[in-house]
Structures are given as C-alpha cells and as structure tokens.
N, C-alpha and C positions, 0 to 999 in steps of 0.2 A: 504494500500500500504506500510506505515512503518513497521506494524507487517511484511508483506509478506520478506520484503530487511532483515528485524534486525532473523529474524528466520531462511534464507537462508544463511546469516554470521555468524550465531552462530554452523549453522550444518556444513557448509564449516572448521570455526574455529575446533570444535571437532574432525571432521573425519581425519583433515590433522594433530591436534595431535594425533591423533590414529596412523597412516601408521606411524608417524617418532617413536614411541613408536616402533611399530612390526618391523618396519625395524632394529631399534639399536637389537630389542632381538630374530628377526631370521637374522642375518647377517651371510652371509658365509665366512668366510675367504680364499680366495685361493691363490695359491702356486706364491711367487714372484718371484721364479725363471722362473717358466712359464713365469709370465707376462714380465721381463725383456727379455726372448729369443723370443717373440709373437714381443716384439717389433723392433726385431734386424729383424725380417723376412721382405719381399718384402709387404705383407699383401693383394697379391692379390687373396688371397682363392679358386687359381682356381685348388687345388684338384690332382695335376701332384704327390703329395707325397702319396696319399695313404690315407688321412686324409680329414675330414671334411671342413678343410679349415685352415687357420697359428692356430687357437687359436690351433685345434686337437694337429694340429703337434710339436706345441708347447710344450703341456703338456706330448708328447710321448716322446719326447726331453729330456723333462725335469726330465721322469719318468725313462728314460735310454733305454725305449723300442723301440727307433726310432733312428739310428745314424744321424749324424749332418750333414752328406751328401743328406739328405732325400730330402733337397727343391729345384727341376732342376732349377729355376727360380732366386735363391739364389744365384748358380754355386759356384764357388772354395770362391769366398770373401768370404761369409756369410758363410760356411762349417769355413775356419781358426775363425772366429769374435766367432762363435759357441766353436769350441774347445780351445780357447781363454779363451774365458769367464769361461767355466766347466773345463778349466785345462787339456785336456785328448790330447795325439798326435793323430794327425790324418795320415793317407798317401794319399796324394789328387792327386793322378797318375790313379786312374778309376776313378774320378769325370769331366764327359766332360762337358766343359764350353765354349761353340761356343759365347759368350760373350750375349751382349743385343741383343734382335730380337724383329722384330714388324712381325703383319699378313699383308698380302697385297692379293689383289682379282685381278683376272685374269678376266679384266673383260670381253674378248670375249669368256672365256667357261664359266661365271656364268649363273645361269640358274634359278634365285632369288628364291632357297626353302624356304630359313628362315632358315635350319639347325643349320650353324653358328652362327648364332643372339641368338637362342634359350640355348645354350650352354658357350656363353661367359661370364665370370663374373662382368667383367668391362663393358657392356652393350656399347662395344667401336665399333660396327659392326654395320650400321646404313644400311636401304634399307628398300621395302615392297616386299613381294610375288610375284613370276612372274616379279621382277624389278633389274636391278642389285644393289650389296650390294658396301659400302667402309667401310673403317676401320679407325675409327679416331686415327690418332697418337698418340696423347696424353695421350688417355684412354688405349692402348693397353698395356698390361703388357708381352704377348709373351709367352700365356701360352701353347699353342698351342691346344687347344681344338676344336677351329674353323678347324683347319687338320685334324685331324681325321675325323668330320663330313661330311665333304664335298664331297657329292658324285661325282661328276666332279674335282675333284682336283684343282679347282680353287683358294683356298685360299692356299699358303706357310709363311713360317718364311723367314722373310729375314732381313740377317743384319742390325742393327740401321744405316743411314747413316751418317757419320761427318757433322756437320754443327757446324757452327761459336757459336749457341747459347749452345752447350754441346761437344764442342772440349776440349779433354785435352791432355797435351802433355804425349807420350807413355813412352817415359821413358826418367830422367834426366840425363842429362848430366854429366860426370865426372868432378870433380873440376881444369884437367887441360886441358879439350879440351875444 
C-alpha cells in the first residue's frame, strides 16, 4: 500500500513538472491590445458583430479589420471607449443605440418550441417544450437572437425598465440651476 501512494506521488510529482516545463517553452504570447479591447467589450458572445464571439471581435479590432462600431450590444459608449483607446475619430451618427434592452415573451402566442433557449448565449431563456418560456432578467444581455428565432413572434427587445436599483440621473444639472 506504501509503495502503491509513494509511486503514485512520484508520477503525479514528475508529470506536473513536465506540463509547467512545456507550458513555459510552448507559451503563446498574444496580442495585448486584443486582450485590453476583449475586455472593454459587453463579453456577451452572442455573435450580432459578425465574429465568433468578443474574443473574435476583439482581435479584428485590434487587427484594424473590424471598425469599433462593430459591437450593437456595445452601442455609441463602447464605439467612443474603442476609438478612445486606438486614438482614431470616429462619426457615431449611423451607430443606432436604442440604449439597454432585455427579451420579454408574449406569453399568450408562445407556443414552447425551445427555439429561443437553443440560440441564447446567456442561457437567460428558461421553459421546456410545448411549455411556455421566460426570460431571466439578469442573465439577459439583449442580444437579440431569441427575435429572430421565434417563429410566432413572441419574444421582442424591450427597453430596460428604471428601477430604483440601476436608476441614474440622465443628465446633470448646470452649476446654476
């Protein structure tokens, strides 16, 4: 029983020198600028830009092959925070920005396919087959992928609504009013 423990920690020992050996001398290095605009992004990969998910869209970003207006989810902030960051002017008058949106289900035309569930990224669309669906607020990013799907039109985007725990005031007030 001792051999068996002292022979299983010697090979545990060896192999887990081994992997931090090959990791230090196959390490990839990649692009910090990526990873600093990966991190400016929404992160919710749900695909609206044309790309893999933020890392893709990130590195097109980063590569010049994607303009900074590329993320709908992002809207006008993340477009300026982008051309901010790279230095480059942008003109943010065709960037429509209907602000934060969540999905919401209709639920007298749902007709429980699953369509939406299967397509959402934040797995934020909760229901079973033949059952009607809801949409967890929280998890929902507003990417709108659940619209498309939906064969009854049941699911839309509808604006975030004000409440007390993520009210902010719209714009401040002048120094003399």
């Amino acid at each position: 029983m001792l051999i068996a423990i002292l022979s299983l920690g010697l090979l545990g020992t060896v192999l887990g020198f081994g992997l931090g050996l090959a990791a230090k001398k196959f390490h990839v290095a990649g692009d910090p600028l990526a990873a600093e605009i990966e991190a400016l992004m929404p992160g919710s990969n749900c695909g609206q830009c044309g790309f893999p998910g933020c890392p893709g869209a990130a590195a097109a970003i980063a590569a010049g092959s994607a303009p900074v207006t590329a993320c709908p989810p992002g809207g006008k902030a993340l477009a300026q925070a982008l051309a901010a960051r790279l230095g480059i002017a942008i003109d943010l008058a065709q960037v429509a920005d209907a602000g934060p949106q969540i999905a919401a289900v209709a639920e007298e035309i749902c007709i429980g396919c699953c369509r939406c569930i299967k397509v959402c990224p934040t797995d934020a669309i909760v229901g079973a087959a033949k059952q009607i669906h809801n949409v967890m607020r929280e998890a929902c990013t507003g990417c709108g992928n659940c619209v498309e799907r939906c064969p009854t039109e049941a699911v839309t985007l509808q604006p975030v609504a004000v409440t007390l725990q993520h009210w902010i005031w719209p714009k401040p007030l002048a120094a003399g009013h």
